[in-house]
N, C-alpha and C positions, 0 to 999 in steps of 0.2 A: 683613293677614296671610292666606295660603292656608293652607289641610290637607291632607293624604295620606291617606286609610282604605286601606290595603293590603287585598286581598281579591283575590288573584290563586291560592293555591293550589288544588291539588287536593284534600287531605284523604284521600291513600290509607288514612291510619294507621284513619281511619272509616269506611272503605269496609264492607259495601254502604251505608252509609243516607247517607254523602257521594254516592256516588258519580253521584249525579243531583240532586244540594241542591249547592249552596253551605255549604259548613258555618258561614256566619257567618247562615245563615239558623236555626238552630237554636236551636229555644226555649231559655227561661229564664226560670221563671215567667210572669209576664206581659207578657216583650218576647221580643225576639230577640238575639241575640247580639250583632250589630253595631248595632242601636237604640241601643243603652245608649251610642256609641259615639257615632253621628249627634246623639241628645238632648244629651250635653254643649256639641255644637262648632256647632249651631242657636241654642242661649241665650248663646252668646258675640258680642259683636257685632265684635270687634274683627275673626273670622273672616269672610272675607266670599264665601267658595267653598271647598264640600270637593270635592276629585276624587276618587272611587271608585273604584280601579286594580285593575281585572281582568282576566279574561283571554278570548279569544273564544267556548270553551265555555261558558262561563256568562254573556256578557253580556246573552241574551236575557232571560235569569234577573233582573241587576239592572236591566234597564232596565223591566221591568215591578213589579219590587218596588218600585223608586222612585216610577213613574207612581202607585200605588198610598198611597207613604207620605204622614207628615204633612209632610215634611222640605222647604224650599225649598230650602236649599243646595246637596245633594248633585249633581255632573256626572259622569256616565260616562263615563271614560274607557278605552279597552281597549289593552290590550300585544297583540301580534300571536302569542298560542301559543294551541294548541288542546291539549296534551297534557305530562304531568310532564316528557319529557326534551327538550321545547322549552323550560321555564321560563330566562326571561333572571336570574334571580336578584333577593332582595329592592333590591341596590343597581343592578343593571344596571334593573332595570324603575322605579325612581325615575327613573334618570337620561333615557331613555327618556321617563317622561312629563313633567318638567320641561320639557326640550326640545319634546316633542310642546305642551305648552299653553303653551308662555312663561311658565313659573313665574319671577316674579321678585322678591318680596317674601318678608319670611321666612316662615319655612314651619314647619309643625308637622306629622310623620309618627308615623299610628299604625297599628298592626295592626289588622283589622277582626274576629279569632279573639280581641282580648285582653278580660277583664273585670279592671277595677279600680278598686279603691274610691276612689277620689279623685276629685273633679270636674277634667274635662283644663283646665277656668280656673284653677287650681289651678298647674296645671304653666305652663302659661302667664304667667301672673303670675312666676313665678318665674324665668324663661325672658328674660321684658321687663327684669326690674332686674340678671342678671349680662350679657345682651347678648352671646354665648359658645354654640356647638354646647352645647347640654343633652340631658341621657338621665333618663329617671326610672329609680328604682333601689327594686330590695325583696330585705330577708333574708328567703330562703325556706330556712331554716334547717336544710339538713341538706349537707353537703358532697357526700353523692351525687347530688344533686336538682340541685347547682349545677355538677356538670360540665356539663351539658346546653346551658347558658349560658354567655354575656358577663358575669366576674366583675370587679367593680370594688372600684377600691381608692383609696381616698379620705383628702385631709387638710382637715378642715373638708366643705365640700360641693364640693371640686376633685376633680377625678378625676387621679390623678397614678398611674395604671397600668390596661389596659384587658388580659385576658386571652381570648381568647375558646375555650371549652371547654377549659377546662384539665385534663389529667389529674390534678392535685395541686391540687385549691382551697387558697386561702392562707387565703378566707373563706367565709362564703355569704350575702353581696350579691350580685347580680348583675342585669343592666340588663334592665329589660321593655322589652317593641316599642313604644316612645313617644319620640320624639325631638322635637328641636324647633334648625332652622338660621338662623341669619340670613341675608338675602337677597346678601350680597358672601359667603358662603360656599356657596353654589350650585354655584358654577363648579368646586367640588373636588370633584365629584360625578364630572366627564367628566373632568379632570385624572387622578384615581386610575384610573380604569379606561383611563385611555391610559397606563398604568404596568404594565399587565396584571395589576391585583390584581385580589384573591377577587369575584365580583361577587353573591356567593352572599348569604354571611353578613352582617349590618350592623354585627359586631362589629368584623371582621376594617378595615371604614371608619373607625369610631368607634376604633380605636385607630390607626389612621393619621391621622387628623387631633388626636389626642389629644396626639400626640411632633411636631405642629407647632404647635399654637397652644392655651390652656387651653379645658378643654373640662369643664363642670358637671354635677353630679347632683343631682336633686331626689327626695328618699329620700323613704317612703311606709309607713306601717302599716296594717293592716289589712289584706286581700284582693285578691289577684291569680289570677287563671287564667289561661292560656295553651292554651285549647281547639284543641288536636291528637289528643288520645287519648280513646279511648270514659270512659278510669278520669279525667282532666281534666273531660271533659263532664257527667260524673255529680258531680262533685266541687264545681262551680259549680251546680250544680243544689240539692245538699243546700246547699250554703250561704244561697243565695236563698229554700230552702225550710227552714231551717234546722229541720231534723227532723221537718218538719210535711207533711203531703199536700194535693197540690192537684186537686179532681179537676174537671173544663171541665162547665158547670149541661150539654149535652147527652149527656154520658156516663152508662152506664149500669153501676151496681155491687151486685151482690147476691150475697148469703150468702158473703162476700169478707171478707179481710183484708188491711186496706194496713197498711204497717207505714211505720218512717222514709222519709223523699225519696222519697216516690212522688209521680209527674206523671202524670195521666191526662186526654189529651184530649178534644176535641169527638169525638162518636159512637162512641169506645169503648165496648166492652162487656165488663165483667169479672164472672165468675160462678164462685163456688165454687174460687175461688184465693186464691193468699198470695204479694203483691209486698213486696217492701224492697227503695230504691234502686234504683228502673226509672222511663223514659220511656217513655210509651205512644203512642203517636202516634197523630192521625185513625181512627176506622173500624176499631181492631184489634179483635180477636176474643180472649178470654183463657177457657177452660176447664177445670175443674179442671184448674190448673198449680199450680204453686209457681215462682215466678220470682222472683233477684236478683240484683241488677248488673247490670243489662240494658236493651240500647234498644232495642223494639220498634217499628217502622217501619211507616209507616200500611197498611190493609187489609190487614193479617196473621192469619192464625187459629192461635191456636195451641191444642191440647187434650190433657189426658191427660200433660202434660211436666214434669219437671223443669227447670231453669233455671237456670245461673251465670254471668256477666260475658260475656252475649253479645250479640251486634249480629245484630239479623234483619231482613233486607229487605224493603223493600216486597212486598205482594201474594205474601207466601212463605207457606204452607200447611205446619205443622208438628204433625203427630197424633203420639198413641199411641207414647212413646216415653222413654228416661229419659238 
């Protein structure tokens, strides 16, 4: 069995502090985003190569992140874009790297932006005994949360209706970035996209091979994120941190109040301020502020500020101001 870790986007929605990271590089407690990702599918032996699919601005990014990790599996592999309106799409860039490496065993694809609580052996297992395109599936329990998604509709654990962003949810189930294909169903990869379908969304797939052949869901409680948005990132953060503060033994904190989900890095320095609900990255500068909701992005000084649900970029210099 191969893996997919998708990690091709740009992450505009996080921009500035995407905008030169990888956003799967972004902490989480004490990993990284896509760690939690690599950790499950390293302790799997049945896995025996994950491909990393990314894209040429950042490959220099993961090929060093690799060189550096604990990980043996992971291979780099790159899609030929440098910028968001070159992206081939999550299905056009599968299909693209299937081909590029001879993927021909089945295959398990996941987001490299997703956190979720389930060990991916887990899915896997479950995957091995229906033998069937599989999606893993979570009620994120509010119908406006689930237009945004692939909503599924299920008898028993069959998926016997695939919607993808529907204006009118019938429910709110709907499918996270984790699939999993057997290896004769490969080939409906290039087949659909020589149909000229969506080559964007992986719903608009999963419900075309859905009205051809049965296709499973492996449903899941607990915890999912899907890190795209600053209020998503913060959101996985409090829950790892679940209401508690983590501050890195090099950072520096005095006459401060940290309140819930605060993250505070190596060589920060926070003095005479009040965080709730911020990421402080490397080397910021924090003076009397009041800061919440907010990522603060490494060697940044901020002093004298008010602060609400903001994203400040690297080496940004922000005084005296409300």
């Amino acid at each position: 069995m191969k893996a997919i870790v998708l990690a091709g986007g740009y992450a505009t929605r996080l921009w500035p502090v995407t905008k030169h990271r990888p956003k799967m590089f972004l902490p989480v407690d004490e990993s990284t985003v896509i760690d939690t990702v690599f950790q499950d599918l390293e302790a799997d032996d049945r896995i025996s190569e994950v491909y990393v699919s990314t894209n040429e601005r950042f490959a220099d990014d993961f090929e060093a992140y690799l060189a550096d990790s604990e990980f043996d599996k992971p291979t780099l592999s790159v899609e030929q874009t440098t910028a968001e309106n070159e992206k081939l799409g999550v299905v056009g860039a599968l299909a693209q790297l299937i081909d590029r490496e001879g993927v021909e065993e089945d295959l398990i694809v996941v987001a490299g932006d997703n956190l979720i609580s389930f060990d991916i052996a887990e899915f896997a297992d479950f995957f091995e005994r229906k033998g069937t395109p599989t999606l893993a599936a979570y009620d994120v329990g509010s119908k406006e949360r689930a237009r945004s998604y692939g909503l599924v509709d299920l008898t028993g654990d069959r998926v016997v209706e695939f919607q993808e962003k529907p204006d009118d949810p019938r429910s709110t189930l709907v499918s996270v970035a984790c699939y999993a294909f057997p290896a004769e169903t490969l080939p409906l990869f290039e087949e659909y996209l020589s149909a000229g379908k969506n080559p964007d969304e992986p719903g608009w797939f999963i419900q075309w091979i859905q009205s051809r052949q049965p296709v499973h869901a492996f449903t899941f409680d607990g915890a999912w994120f899907d890190i795209g948005t600053p209020e998503s990132y913060l959101d996985a953060v409090a829950w790892h941190l679940d209401d508690g503060v983590r501050v890195d033994d090099s950072a520096t904190v005095e006459n401060s109040t940290l309140r819930k989900n605060v993250h505070v890095m190596a060589g920060a320095e926070i003095v005479d301020s009040t965080l709730e609900r911020t990421v402080v990255f490397p080397n910021a500068t924090i003076r009397d502020a009041d800061v919440r909701g907010s990522i603060i992005d490494e060697d940044t000084r901020i002093e004298n500020l008010d602060l609400a649900d903001a994203l400040i970029g690297a080496h940004s210099t922000m005084l005296n101001g409300e």
